[in-house]
N, C-alpha and C positions, 0 to 999 in steps of 0.2 A: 607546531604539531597540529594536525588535522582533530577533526571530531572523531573519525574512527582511520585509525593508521592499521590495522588488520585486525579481520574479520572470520572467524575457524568455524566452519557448522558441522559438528559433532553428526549430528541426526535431527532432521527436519526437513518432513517430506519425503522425495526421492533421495535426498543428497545424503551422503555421505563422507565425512573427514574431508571436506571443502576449505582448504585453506587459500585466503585472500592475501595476500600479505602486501608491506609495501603502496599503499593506497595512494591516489593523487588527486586534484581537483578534479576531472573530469575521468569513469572507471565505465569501461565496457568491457560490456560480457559477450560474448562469438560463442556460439558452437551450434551445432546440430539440434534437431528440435529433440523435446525433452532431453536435453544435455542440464538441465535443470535451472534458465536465464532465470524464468522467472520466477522460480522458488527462492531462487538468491533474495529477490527486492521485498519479497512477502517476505521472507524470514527477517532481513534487515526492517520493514515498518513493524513488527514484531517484537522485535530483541531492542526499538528504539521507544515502543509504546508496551512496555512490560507488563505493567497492572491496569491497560486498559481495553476492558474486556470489550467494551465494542469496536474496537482496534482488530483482536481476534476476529469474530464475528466479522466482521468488513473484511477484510482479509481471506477468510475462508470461507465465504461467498462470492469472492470478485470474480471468480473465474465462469458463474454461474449469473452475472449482471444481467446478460441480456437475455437470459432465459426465463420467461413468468412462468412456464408449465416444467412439472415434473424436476421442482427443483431438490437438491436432498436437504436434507430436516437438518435443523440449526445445531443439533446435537454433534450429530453425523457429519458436518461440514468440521466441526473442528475437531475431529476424531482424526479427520486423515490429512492436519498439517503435523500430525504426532507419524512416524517414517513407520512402514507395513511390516520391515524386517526385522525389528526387534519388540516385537510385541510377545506381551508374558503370557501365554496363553494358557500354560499351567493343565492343572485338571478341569474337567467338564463345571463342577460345582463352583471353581474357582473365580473371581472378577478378573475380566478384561483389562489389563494394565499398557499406557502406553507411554513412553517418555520423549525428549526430545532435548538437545544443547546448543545453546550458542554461547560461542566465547568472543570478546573481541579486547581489543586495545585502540587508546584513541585519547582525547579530550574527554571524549564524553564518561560519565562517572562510572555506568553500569557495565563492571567487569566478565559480567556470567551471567547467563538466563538458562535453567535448568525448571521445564514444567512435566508434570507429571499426570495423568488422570485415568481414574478408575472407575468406572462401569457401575453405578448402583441402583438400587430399587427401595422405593417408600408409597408406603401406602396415602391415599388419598379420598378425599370427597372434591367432584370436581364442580367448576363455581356456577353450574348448569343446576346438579343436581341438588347442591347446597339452596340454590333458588326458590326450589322448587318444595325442597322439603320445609321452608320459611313458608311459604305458600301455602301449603297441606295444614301447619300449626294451627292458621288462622284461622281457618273454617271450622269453628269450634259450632256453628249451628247444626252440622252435621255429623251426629257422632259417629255414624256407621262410615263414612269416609277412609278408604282403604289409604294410608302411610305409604309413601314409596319405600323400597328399600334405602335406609342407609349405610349397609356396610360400606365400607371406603374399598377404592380399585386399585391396585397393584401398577403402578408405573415404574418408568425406568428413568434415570438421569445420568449425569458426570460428575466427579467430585476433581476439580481443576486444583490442583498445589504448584503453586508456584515459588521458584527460589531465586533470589536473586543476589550477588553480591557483588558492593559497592568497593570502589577505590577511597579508601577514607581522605588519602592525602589532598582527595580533591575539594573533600567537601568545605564547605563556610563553618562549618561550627564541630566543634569535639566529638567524635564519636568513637566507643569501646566497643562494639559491634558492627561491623559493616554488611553483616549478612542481614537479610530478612526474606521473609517467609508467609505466603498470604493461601488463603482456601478459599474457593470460588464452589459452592455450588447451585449444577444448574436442569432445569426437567424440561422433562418433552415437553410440557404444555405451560409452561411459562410466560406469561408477553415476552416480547423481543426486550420491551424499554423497560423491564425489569435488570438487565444486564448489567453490571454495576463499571461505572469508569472513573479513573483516576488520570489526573495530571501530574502525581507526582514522580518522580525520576524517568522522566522521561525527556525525550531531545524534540526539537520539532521537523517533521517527516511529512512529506506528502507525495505521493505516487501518483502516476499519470497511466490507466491503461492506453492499448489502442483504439475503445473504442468512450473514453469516459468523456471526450471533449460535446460527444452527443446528448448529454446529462444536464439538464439547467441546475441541477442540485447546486447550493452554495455560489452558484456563480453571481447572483446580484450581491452579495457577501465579501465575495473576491474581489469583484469588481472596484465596491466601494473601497475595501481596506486595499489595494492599490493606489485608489484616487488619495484620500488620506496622509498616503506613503511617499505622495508626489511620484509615482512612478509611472502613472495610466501614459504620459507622452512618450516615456521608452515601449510600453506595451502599444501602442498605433504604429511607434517605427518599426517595430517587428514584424506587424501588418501591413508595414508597406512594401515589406523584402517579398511577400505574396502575392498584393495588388496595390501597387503605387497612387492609385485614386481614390484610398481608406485617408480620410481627415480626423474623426475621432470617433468615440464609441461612449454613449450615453443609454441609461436605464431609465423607461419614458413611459407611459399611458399614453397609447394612440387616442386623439379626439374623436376618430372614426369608428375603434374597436366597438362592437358589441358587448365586450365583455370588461369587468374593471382590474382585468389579469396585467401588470407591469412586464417590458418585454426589454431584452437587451437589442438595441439599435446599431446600426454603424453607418454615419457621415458621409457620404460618398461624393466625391466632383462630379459624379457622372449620372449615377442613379437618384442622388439625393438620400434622404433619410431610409434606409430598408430596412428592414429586421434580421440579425443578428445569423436566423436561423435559411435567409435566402442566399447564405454566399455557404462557399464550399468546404466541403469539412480540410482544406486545405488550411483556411483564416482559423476556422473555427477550433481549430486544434492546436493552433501556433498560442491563439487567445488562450484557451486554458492553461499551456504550458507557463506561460507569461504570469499571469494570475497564480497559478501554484507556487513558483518558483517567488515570489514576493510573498506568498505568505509563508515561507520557511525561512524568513532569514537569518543568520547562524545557525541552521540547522541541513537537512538534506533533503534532496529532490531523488524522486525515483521514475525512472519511465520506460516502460513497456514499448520497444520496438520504434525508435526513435524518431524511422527516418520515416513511418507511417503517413501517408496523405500532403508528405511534404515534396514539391516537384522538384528533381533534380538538379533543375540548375539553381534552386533556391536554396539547397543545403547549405553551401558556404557562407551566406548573408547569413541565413536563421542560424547556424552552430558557432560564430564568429559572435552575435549579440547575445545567445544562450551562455556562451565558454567568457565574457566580459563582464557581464551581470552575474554568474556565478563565484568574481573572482570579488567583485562589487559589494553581492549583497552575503559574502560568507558563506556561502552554499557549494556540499558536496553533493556531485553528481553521480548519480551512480544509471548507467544505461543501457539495454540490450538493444541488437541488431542483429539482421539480417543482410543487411545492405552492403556491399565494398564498396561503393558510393558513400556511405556514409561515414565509415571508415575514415576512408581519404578524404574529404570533407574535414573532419576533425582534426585530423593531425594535419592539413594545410593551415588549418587555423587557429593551432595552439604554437608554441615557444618551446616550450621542454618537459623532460621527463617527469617536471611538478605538476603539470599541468592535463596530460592527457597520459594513462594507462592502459592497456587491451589485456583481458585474459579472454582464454580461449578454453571450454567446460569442455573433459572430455572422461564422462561415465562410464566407469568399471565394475568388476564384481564387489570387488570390497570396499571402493570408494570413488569419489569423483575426482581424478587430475587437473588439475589447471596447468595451464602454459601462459607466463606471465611476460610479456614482450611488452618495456616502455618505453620513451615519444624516440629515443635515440636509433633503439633496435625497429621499431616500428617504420621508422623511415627507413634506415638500408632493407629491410624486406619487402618493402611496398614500392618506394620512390628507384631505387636502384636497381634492384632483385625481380623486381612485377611478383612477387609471390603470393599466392591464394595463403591467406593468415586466420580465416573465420572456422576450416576444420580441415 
């Protein structure tokens, strides 16, 4: 049995009545833009990191990464992974309610993620004014000193209810409840790293966008829990399906930098020692897939547009070491494309119907259709048929 053998998204986001069913090692998604690929993998790091609120937040900002300006408010980002069309909008006076469901089956414990959140307001003193009026106290030399106001301002927030229920049979120890039930709340003007996160029931998840492999975030992190893992020599051979003159890839203080910033390096036959950041987001993005995919082991990889910055005749090398080490290190795949090259890639490179899955998302009025074609059907439509399978 898989970690998640099917996956049903009730409401979340655009999607609606999205039923996965039937899961395999390696699961692509096809269809038409906003057919809802990537709502699928946010929902999935979501329904896999339950009670971890900067899970949400990360999630409901990713699609907003590379934007610094004009981005919308942390409140408001997670307002609209809760789906537009069943919101309670009630009478004028009323609070804004919005829900959202995932159901799955699988290994993994968490049977049901059902959250809910409503619209509130609480009064405040904010930690500008509170300063200030600490400030005003002291100046007792000066009696005629005018007091700022302190009535408190009227803000608004989210009261986040989340519910979750567990498969008890799975669990290690007795349990006479397997539901539980937590409240998050959260205000416009809170730090971000107030946000509260938990590790507990959860699976381990990591997502790859198309443009994350540009991000130094966590990567000397990755790197080292690779090394660690003894795994850093399969991750250079994956770099060498891109540039066969990659020797090895070490995290170094240049002797010559002006600065004492640490940088990721790569070994070259040809250039010698370079920085990380001079070869092309071709390596650069194989690298972080690599590095992800080791820090999720027994758990699931997710990746945004697979075949992105990867050159075509390298597909089969890269998706042959990807679909080998996912079978290696316990890892389900779950992936969108664009690509029929990518496609066919895959299933040249996988074995059977355990191995490699295609659904195909196609958005209606009252729900999302899938069309589920696996490794068997997949070849007589592609290898036999030449049939367009993506929409």
């Amino acid at each position: 049995m898989r970690k998640l053998e099917s996956v049903h998204f009730h409401q979340f986001r655009g999607l609606r009545d999205l039923h996965l069913e039937h899961l395999g090692q390696v699961n692509l998604l096809v269809g038409t833009n906003n057919s809802g690929k990537t709502s699928v993998l946010e929902g999935l790091s979501i329904y896999c990191y339950p009670l971890d609120l900067r899970e949400w937040l990360k999630i409901a900002r990713q699609r907003e990464q590379e934007n610094r300006f004009n981005q919308t408010s942390t409140l408001d980002s997670i307002r609209w992974l809760f789906p537009k069309f069943n919101f309670c909008e009630g009478k004028p006076d009323e609070p804004e309610i919005g829900t959202l469901l995932i159901t799955g089956d699988g290994l993994f414990s968490i049977k049901r993620l059902q959250a809910k959140y409503e619209v509130i307001e609480g009064l405040w003193i904010s930690e500008r004014k509170r300063r200030r009026n600490i400030a005003q106290d002291k100046q007792v030399e000066d009696e005629n000193s005018e007091v700022e106001d302190e009535n408190p301002e009227l803000r608004k927030g989210i009261n986040l209810h989340i519910e979750i229920q567990e498969d008890s049979t799975q669990l290690s120890f007795s349990i006479e409840n397997s539901n539980f039930s937590q409240d998050f709340q959260l205000w416009e003007d809170d730090f971000i790293g107030k946000l509260p996160s938990s590790s507990r029931l959860s699976l381990e998840t990591s997502i790859v966008t198309p443009t994350s492999h540009r991000s130094e975030t966590n990567q000397f992190r990755l790197l080292s829990r690779a090394s660690f893992s003894n795994f850093k020599t399969d991750v250079i051979n994956l770099l060498r399906q891109v540039d066969s003159g990659i020797v090895d890839i070490e995290i170094l203080l240049s002797p010559d930098s002006i600065s004492s910033r640490f940088n990721t390096y790569i070994q070259h036959e040809k250039f010698g020692l370079a920085p990380l950041s001079t070869f092309g987001d071709g390596v650069r993005r194989l690298l972080h897939i690599a590095l992800k995919l080791a820090s999720v082991k027994g758990g699931i990889l997710l990746i945004d547009e697979l075949e992105v910055t990867i050159h075509t005749e390298a597909l089969q090398d890269s998706f042959k070491w990807l679909v080998r080490w996912c079978k290696e290190l316990d890892v389900q795949l779950f992936a969108t494309t664009h690509s029929l090259e990518a496609v066919d890639s895959l299933l040249y490179v996988t074995e059977s119907e355990l191995d490699l899955v295609l659904y195909r998302l196609e958005p209606k009025e009252s729900h999302t259709r899938v069309v589920r074609h696996d490794w068997n059907r997949l070849k007589l439509l592609r290898e036999e048929l030449g049939q367009e399978i993506r929409w």
